[in-house]
ZAMARGU-4260 file (C-alpha; in steps of 0.2 Angstrom, whole numbers, plus 5000, padded with zeros to 4 digits):
<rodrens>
0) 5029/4876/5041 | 5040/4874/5057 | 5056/4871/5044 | 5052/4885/5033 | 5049/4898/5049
5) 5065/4892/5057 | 5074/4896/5040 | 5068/4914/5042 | 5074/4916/5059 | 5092/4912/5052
10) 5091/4924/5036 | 5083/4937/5047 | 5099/4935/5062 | 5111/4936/5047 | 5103/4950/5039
15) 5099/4961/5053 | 5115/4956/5066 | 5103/4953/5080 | 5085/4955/5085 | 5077/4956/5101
20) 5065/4941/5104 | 5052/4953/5102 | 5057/4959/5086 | 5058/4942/5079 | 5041/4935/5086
25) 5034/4950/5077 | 5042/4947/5062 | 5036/4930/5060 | 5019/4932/5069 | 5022/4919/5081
30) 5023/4923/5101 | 5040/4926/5110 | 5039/4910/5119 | 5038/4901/5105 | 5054/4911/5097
35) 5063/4904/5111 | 5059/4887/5108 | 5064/4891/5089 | 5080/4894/5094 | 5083/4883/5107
40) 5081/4870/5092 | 5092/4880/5079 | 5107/4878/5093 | 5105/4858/5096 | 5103/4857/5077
45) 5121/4866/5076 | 5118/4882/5074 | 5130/4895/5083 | 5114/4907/5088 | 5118/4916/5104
50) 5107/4927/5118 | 5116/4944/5121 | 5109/4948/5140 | 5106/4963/5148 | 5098/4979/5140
55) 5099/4980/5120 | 5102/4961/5120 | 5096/4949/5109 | 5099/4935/5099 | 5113/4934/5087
60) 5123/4921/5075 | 5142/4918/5080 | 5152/4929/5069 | 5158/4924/5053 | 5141/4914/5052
65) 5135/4911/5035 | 5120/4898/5029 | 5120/4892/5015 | 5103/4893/5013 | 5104/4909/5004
70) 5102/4902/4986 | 5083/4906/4976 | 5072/4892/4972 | 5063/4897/4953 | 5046/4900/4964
75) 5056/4913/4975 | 5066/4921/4961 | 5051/4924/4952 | 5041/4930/4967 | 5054/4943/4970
80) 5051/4953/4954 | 5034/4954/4960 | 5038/4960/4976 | 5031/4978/4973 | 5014/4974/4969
85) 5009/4965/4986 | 4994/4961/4983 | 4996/4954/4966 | 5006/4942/4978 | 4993/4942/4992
90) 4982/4935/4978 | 4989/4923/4969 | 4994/4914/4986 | 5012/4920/4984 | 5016/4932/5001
95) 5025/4921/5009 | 5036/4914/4994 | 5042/4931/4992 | 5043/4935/5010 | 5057/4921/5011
100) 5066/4928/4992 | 5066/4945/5000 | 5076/4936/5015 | 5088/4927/5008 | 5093/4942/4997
105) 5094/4954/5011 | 5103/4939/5019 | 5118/4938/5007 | 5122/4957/5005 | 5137/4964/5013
110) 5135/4971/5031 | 5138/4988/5023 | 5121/4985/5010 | 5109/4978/5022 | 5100/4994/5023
115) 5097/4995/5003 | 5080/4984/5005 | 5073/4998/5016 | 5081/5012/5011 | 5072/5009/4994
120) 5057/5004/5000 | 5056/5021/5010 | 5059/5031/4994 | 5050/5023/4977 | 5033/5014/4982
125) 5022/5007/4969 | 5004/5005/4971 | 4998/4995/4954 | 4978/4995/4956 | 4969/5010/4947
130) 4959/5023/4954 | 4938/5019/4955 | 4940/5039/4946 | 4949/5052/4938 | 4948/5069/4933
135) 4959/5076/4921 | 4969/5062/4914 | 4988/5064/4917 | 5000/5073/4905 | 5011/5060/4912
140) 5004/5046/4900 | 5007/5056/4887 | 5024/5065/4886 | 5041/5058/4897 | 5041/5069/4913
145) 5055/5082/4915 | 5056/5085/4933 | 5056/5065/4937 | 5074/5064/4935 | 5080/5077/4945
150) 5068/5076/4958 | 5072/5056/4959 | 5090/5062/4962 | 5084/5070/4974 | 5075/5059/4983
155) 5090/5047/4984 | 5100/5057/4990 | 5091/5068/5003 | 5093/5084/4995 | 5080/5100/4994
160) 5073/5106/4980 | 5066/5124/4976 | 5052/5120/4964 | 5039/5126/4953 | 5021/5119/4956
165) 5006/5127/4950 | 5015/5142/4946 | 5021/5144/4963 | 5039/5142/4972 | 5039/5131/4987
170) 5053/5125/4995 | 5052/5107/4998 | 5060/5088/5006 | 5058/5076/4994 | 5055/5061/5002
175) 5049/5049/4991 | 5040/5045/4974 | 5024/5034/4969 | 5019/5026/4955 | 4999/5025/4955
180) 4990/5021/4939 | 5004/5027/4926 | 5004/5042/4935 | 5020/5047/4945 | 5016/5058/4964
185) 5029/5066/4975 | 5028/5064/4995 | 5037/5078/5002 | 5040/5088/5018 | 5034/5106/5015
190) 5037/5116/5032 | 5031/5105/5046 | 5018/5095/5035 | 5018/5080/5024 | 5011/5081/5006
195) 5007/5074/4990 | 5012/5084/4973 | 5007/5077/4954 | 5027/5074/4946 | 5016/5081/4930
200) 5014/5098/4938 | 5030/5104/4943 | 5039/5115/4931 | 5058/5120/4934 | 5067/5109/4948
205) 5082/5116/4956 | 5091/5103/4966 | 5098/5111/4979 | 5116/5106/4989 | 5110/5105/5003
210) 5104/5091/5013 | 5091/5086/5025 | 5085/5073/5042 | 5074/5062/5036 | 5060/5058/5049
215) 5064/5041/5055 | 5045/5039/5058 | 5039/5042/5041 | 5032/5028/5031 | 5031/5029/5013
220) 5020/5016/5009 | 5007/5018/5024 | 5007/5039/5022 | 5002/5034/5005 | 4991/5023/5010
225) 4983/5033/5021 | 4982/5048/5008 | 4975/5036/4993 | 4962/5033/5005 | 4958/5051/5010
230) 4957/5054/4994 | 4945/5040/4989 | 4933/5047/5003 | 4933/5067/4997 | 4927/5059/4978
235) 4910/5054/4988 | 4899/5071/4986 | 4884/5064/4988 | 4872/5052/4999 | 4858/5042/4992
240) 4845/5031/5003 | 4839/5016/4995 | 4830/5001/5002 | 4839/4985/4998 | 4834/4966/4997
245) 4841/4952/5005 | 4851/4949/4991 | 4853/4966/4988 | 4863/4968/5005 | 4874/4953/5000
250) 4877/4963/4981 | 4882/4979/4991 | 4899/4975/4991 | 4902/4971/4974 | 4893/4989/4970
255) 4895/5000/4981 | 4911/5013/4982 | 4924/5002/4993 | 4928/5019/5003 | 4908/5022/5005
260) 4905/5002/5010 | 4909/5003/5029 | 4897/5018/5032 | 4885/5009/5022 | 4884/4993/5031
265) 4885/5002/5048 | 4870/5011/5042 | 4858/4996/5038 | 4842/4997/5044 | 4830/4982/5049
270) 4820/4984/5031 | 4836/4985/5022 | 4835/5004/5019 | 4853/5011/5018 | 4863/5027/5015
275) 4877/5028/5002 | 4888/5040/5000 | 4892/5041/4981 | 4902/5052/4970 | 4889/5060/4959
280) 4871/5056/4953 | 4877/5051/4937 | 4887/5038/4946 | 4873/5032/4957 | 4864/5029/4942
285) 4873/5016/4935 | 4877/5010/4952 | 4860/5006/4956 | 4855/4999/4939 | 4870/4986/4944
290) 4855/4979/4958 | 4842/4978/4947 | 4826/4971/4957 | 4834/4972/4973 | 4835/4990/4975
295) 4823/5004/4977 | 4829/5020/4977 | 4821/5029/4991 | 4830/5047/4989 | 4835/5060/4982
300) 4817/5061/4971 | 4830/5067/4954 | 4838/5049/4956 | 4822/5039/4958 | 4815/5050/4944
305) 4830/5044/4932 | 4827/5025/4938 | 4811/5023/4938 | 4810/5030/4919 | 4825/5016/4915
310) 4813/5005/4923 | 4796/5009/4914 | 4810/5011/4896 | 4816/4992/4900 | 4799/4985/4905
315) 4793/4991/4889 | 4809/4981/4879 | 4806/4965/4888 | 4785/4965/4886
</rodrens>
């Protein structure tokens, strides 16, 4: 564990040129104390790592420094090409395989390229699993998308666009694209505000020659993190009460809307009874049938009027 950390702090001093000790205790989620004792190993093992002292120090490799450690293993190589679905990786038990690939890539670019890993990952995000629901299904799936291209162009380069969406003319910053479930998305600065656009509903795209600042704070894949979950929550339209068993509470999380479960748990009472908030009746329907005996539907009377009938309906198939 020691070796393959140590080996990190090397590929992360030749990628990055130097890194406070605070920077790199972060990076490998250990503490700063035991960053210094990291390095102080690297040095007696022959390795030229220096302290810069004073303000904007660090530690750095003497320059001209190059491991040769850089190579991919087959487990690393083929890690890398799933380093855009992370928690594919989370759950197979390869993270940190490709963690170190990502590494030693980074670590053998050109000064000049070292950027490229976050500039990409600032501009094109993919987030593989598919929504819990969908309304209309995409035009995307259907038919190749005519703004993509110009509005990936875009998007690389910093340039504004003047765009048709929804019939309407907005002026926007593309800052980068999604893919979500086949479906492409647009993250975009329009005015002060951040927002998500469907790629499928733009019409005509004019790339502009002009430029724009990109907001050193904005972060693709946590804005869109934080959008997939708002939009996960405004799906919940409704709240049921039911009164749950023992085992019933245990089977909540495999049934219940993951962005309804918090709220859910929080709001279990002594005798089980809880309150879930669930996208439509329809849906609660088949979400309670999912518990069988260990659920009575407490409220709304329409949704224990529709279980109680697939009760009476089954009881009568199994007599």
């Amino acid at each position: 564990m020691r070796a393959s950390r140590l080996m990190s702090l090397v590929l992360l001093l030749q990628g990055r040129g130097g890194m406070t000790a605070g920077e790199l205790a972060k990076e490998l989620e250990v503490s700063e104390r035991t960053v210094h004792r990291d390095v102080l190993a690297l040095s007696e093992a022959g390795v030229p790592v220096y302290a810069d002292r004073g303000r904007g120090g660090g530690y750095r490799l003497l320059d001209g420094y190059r491991t040769r450690l850089t190579g991919l293993g087959r487990a690393e190589a083929e890690a890398l090409f799933l380093s855009g679905v992370p928690a594919a990786l989370r759950e197979m038990g390869l993270e940190e395989v490709a963690a170190t690939a990502r590494l030693k890539a980074a670590a053998a670019l050109s000064p000049a390229l070292r950027d490229a890993p976050a500039v990409a990952a600032q501009r094109f995000h993919l987030d593989a699993p598919g929504w819990c629901a969908a309304d209309d299904p995409p035009p995307a799936a259907l038919a190749p998308l005519a703004a993509l291209a110009p509005l990936a162009r875009a998007v690389w380069n910093d340039q504004r666009v003047s765009a048709l969406y929804r019939d309407k003319r907005r002026a926007l910053e593309p800052y980068g694209l999604v893919l979500k479930a086949g479906a492409w998305y647009l993250a975009a600065r329009l005015g002060t505000r951040f927002l998500i656009f469907r790629v499928h509903r733009f019409g005509e795209i004019s790339v502009l020659a002009e430029s724009f600042d990109r907001d050193p704070g904005f972060d693709l894949a946590a804005f869109w993190a934080g959008q997939s979950a708002e939009f996960s929550r405004s799906l919940l339209r409704d709240v049921i009460t039911l009164r749950l068993s023992e085992s019933g509470l245990r089977m909540l999380r495999h049934v219940a809307d993951p962005a309804a479960l918090d709220d859910a748990l929080a709001s279990a009472q002594p005798d089980g009874t809880v309150r879930l908030a669930v996208e439509s009746l329809p849906v609660a329907y088949s979400q309670v049938l999912r518990f069988g005996p260990e659920a009575e539907v407490l409220g709304p009377p329409e949704l224990r009027a529709m279980v109680t009938e697939a009760a009476a309906r089954m009881s009568a198939l199994y007599k």
